[in-house]
C-alpha positions as CSV (number, residue, x, y, z in Angstrom):
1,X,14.6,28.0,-37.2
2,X,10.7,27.9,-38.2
3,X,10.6,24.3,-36.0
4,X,12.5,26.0,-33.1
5,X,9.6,28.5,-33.4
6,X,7.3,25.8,-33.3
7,X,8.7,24.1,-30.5
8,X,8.8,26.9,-28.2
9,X,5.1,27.8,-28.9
10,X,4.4,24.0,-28.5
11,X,5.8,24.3,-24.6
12,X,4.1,27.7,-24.2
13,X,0.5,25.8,-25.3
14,X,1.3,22.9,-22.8
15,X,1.3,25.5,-19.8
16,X,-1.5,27.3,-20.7
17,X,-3.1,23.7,-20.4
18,X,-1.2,22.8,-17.2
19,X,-2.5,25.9,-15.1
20,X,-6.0,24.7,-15.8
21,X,-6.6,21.6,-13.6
22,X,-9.4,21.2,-11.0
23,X,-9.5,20.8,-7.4
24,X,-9.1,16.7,-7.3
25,X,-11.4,15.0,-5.5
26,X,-14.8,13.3,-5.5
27,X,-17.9,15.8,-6.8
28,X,-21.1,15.2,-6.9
29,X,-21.3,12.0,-5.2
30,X,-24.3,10.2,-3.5
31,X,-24.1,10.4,0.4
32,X,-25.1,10.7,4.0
33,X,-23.2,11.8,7.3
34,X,-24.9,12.6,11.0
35,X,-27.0,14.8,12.5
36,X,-26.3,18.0,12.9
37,X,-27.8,21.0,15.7
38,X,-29.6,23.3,13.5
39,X,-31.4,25.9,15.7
40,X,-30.1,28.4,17.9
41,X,-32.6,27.7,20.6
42,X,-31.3,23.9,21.1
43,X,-28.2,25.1,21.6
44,X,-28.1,24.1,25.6
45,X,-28.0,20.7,24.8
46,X,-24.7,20.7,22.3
47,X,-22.4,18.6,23.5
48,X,-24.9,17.1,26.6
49,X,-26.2,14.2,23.9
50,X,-23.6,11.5,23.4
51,X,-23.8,9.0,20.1
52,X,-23.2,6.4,22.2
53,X,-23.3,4.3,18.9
54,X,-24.1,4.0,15.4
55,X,-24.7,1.1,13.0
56,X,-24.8,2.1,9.1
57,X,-25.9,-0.8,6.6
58,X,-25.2,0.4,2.8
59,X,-26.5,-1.5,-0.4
60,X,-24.8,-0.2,-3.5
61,X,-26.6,-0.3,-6.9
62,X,-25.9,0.4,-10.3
63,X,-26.8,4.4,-10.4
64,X,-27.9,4.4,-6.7
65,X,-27.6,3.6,-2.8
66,X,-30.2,2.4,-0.4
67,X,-29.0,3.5,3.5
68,X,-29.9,2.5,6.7
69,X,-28.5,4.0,9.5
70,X,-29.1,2.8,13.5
71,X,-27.9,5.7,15.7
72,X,-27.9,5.3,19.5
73,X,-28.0,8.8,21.8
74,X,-27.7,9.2,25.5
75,X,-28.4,12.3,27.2
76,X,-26.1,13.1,29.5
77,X,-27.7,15.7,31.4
78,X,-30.6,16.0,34.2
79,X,-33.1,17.5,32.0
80,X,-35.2,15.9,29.2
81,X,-33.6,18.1,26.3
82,X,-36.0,18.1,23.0
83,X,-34.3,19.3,20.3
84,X,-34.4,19.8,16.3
85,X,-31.8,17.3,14.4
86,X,-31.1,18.0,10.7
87,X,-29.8,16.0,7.4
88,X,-28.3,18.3,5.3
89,X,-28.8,17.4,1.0
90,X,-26.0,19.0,0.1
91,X,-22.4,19.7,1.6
92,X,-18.8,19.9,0.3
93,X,-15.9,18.9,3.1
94,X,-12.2,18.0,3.2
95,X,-11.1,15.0,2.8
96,X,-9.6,14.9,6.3
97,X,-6.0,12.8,5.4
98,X,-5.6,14.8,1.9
99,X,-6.5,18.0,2.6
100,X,-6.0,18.6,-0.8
101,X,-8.8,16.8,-2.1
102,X,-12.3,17.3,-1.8
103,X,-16.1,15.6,-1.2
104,X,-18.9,17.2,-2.8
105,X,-21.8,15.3,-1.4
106,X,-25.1,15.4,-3.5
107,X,-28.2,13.6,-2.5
108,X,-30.7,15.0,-4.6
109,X,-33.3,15.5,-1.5
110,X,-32.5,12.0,0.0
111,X,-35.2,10.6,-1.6
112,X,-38.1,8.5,0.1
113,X,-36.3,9.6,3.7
114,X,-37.9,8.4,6.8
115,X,-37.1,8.2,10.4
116,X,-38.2,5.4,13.1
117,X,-37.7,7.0,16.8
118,X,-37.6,3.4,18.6
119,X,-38.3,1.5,16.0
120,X,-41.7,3.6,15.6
121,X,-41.9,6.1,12.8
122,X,-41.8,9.8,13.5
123,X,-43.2,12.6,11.2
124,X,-40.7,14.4,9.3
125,X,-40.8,18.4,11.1
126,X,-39.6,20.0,8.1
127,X,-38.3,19.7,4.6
128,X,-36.3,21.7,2.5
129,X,-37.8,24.8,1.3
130,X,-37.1,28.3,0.3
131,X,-36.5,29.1,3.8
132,X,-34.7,25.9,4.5
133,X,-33.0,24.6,1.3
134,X,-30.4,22.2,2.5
135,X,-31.6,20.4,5.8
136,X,-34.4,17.2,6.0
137,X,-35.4,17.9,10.1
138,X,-37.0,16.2,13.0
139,X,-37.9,16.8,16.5
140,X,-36.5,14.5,19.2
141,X,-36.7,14.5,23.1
142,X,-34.1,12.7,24.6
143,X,-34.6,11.5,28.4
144,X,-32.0,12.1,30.9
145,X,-29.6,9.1,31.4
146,X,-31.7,6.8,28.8
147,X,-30.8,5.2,25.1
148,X,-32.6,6.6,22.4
149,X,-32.3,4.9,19.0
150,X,-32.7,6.5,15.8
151,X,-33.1,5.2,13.0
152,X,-33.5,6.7,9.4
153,X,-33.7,4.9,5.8
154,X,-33.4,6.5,1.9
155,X,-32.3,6.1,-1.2
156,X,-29.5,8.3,-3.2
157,X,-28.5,8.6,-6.2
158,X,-24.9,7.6,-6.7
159,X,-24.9,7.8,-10.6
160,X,-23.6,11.5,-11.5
161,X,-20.4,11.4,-10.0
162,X,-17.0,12.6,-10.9
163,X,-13.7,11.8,-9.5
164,X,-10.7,14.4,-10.1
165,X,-7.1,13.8,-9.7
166,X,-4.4,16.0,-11.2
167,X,-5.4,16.3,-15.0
168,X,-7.7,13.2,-15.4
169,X,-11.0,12.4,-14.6
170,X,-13.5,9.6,-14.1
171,X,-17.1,9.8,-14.3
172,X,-18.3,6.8,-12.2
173,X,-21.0,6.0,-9.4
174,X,-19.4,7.2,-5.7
175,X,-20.9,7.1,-2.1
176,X,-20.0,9.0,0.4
177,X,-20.7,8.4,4.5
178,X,-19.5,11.5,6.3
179,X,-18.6,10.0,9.2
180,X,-16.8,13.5,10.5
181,X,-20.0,15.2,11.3
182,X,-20.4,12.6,14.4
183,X,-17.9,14.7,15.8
184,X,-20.6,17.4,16.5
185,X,-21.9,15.3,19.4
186,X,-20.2,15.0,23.2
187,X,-17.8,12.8,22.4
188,X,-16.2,10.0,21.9
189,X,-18.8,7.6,19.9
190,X,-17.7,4.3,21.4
191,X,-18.2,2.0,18.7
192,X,-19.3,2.1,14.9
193,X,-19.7,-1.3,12.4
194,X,-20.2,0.3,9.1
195,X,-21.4,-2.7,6.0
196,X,-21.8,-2.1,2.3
197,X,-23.0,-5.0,0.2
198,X,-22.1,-4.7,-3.5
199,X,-25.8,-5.6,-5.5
200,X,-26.4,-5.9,-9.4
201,X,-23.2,-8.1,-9.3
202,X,-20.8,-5.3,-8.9
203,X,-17.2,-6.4,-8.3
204,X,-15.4,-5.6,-5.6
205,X,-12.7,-5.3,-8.7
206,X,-14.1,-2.4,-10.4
207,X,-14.2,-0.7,-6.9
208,X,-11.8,1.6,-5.4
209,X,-12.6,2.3,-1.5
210,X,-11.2,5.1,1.4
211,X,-11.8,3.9,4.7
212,X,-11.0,5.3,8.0
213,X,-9.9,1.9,9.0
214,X,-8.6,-1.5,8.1
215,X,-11.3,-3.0,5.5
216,X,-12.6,-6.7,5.5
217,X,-14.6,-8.4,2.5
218,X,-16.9,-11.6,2.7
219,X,-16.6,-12.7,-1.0
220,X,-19.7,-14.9,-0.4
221,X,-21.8,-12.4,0.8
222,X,-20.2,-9.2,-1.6
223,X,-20.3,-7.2,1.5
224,X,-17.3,-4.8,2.8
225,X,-16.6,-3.9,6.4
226,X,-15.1,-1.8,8.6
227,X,-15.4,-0.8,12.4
228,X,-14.0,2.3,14.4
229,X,-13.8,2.8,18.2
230,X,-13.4,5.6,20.1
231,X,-13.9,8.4,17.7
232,X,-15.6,11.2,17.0
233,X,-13.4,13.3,19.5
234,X,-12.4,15.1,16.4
235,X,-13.4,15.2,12.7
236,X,-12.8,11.9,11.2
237,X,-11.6,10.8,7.9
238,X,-14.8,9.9,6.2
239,X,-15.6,5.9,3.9
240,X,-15.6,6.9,-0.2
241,X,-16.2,3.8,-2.0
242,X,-16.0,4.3,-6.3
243,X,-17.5,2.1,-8.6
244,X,-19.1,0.8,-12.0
245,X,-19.5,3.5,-14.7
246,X,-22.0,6.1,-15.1
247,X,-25.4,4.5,-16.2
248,X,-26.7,6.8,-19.7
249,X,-30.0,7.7,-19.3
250,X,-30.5,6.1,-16.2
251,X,-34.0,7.0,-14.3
252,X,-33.9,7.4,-11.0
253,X,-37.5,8.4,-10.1
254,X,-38.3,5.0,-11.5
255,X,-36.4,3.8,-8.5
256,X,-37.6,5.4,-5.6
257,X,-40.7,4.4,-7.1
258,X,-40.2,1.1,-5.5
259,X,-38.6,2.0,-2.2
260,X,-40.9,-0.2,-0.6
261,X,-39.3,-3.1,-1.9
262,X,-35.5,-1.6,-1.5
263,X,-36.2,-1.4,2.8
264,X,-37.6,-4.4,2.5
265,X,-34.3,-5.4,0.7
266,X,-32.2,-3.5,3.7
267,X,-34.2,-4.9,6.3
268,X,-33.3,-8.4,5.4
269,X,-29.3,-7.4,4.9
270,X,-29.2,-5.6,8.2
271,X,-31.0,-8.0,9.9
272,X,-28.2,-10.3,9.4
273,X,-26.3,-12.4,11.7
274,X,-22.8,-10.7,10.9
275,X,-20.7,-12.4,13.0
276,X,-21.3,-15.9,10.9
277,X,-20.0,-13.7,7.8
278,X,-16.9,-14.8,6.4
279,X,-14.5,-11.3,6.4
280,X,-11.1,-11.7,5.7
281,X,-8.6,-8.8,5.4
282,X,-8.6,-7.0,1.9
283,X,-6.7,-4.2,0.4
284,X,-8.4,-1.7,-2.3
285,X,-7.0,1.4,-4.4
286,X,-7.7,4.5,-3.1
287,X,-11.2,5.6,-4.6
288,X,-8.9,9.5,-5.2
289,X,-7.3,7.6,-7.9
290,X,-8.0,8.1,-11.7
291,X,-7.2,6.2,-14.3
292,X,-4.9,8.4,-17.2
293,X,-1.8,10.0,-17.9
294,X,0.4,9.6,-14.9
295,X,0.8,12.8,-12.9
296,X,4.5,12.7,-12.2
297,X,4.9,13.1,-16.1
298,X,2.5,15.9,-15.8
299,X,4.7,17.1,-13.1
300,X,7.6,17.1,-15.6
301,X,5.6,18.8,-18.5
302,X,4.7,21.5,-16.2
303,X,8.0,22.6,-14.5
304,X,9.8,21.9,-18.0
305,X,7.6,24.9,-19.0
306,X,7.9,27.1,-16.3
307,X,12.4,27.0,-16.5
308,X,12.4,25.5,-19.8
309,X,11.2,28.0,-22.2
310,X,13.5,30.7,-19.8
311,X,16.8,28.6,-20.3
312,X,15.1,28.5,-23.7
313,X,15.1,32.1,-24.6
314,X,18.1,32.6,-23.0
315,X,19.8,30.2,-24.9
316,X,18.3,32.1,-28.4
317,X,19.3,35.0,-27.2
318,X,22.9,33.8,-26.9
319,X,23.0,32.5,-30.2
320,X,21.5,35.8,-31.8
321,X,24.4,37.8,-29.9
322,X,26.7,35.5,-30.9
323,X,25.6,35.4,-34.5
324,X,25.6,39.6,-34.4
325,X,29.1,39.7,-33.0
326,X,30.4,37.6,-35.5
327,X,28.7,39.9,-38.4
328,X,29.9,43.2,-36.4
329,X,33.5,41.9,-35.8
330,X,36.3,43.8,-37.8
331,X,37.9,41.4,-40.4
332,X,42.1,41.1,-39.9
């Protein structure tokens, strides 16, 4: 009886410990997305400014990202429209196909940041402050009926991730591209080529990716790709891309130290004639998924306690009544 007792308190322990799982998802990882509208008085020109097109270039590291992003507006309307364009630091979104799992995107201030406006650099309007704790923001007049390119290049730290599924975790280096903020602009965005070269001699093995769209790989060059058309009409499902362990003790102001050299490094990879890469169709694990215990026997853990210690109990009390009715029952 004393290892029934045990039993059942054994189950009880294992639901305590089942209703205590996280949201699952990818926290606290390195990442960028578009601009966004920040103040009320540029509000005439939401949805008159079209990105036409966008080009993003990603080189992962070990512990960190370097990004380069070429973004190409057209103002649709009359007017010149001059407005205020922000990149947020910090956001958490929806995964848009899972909607049960999560992005927390940290950048840690987007280190090293700048912004070219036609290939010439442009002063940065304002920084997060205590008044403004979240947004990096620039002031750009777009011409009516013209291209405008944009252009904007930092470094991220990709190293203090966590990815969350079910009852098992992962702490490992994730980037994030938001590419669902693009649908704040008059849509659609015609075209997007979106690259990420693996550096350090990461392996595309010890990577797990979520794309929007079919991926390709040139083993050659260690560089991913994927392309999207006609999007942006509604939030899109954004690029995740897992990878390499979490680097102990790992300094990252060392890095941006030498950002200098890490554009120069960018430069040369965007720069590149991409239609002599070799990219041949590749499939990749979802970057959601976590090493560990597999959740279906989770699954059976948990709904064996919630109707198993019932049936349980009832089946004890049975037993006791049982028992009791035999003691109580007049001897012939």
């Amino acid at each position: 009886m004393k290892n029934f007792y045990k039993f059942l308190f054994l189950l009880f322990l294992i639901f305590l410990l089942s209703s205590n799982s996280a949201q699952p998802g990818v926290w606290n990882a390195g990442g960028s997305g578009s601009f966004t509208l920040l103040y009320p008085e540029d509000t005439v020109a939401y949805k008159k400014i079209q990105m036409k097109s966008e080009d993003i270039f990603i080189q992962l590291y070990k512990g960190f990202a370097t990004v380069k992003g070429n973004y190409y507006f057209k103002n649709t309307g009359k007017d010149t429209l001059k407005i205020k364009v922000g990149y947020p630091i910090n956001n958490v979104f929806e995964n848009i196909n899972y909607n049960e799992y999560v992005n927390q995107v940290s950048v840690d201030g987007l280190y090293k940041i700048k912004g070219l406006l036609n290939s010439k650099e442009i002063p940065i309007y304002e920084k997060p402050n205590n008044q403004n704790s979240n947004w990096y923001v620039w002031e750009i007049t777009f011409p009516p009926n013209k291209i405008t390119e944009f252009t904007v290049y930092f470094l991220v730290n990709t190293n203090n991730s966590k990815i969350l599924e079910g009852y098992n975790s992962e702490n490992k280096n994730a980037f994030i591209y938001l590419i669902e903020t693009g649908s704040i602009w008059k849509s659609p965005i015609e075209k997007g080529n979106f690259y990420t070269q693996l550096k350090d001699h990461i392996s595309i093995d010890n990577a797990k990716v979520s794309s929007p769209s079919t991926l390709f790989f040139d083993d050659d060059k260690s560089t991913l790709k994927f392309s999207l058309s006609d999007y942006g009409k509604k939030p899109d499902a954004n690029f995740i891309i897992t990878y390499e362990e979490k680097l102990e003790n790992f300094d990252f102001k060392k890095i941006t130290e030498k950002s200098d050299f890490y554009f120069k490094e960018m430069d040369n990879f965007s720069n590149s004639n991409f239609n002599s890469f070799s990219f041949s169709e590749i499939e990749i694990p979802s970057a959601y998924k976590v090493g560990g215990i597999d959740n279906s026997a989770i699954n059976f853990v948990f709904y064996l306690t919630i109707y198993g210690i019932p049936i349980l109990v009832g089946i004890l009390a049975l037993m006791i009544i049982l028992l009791l009715y035999k003691k109580l029952k007049p001897k012939k």
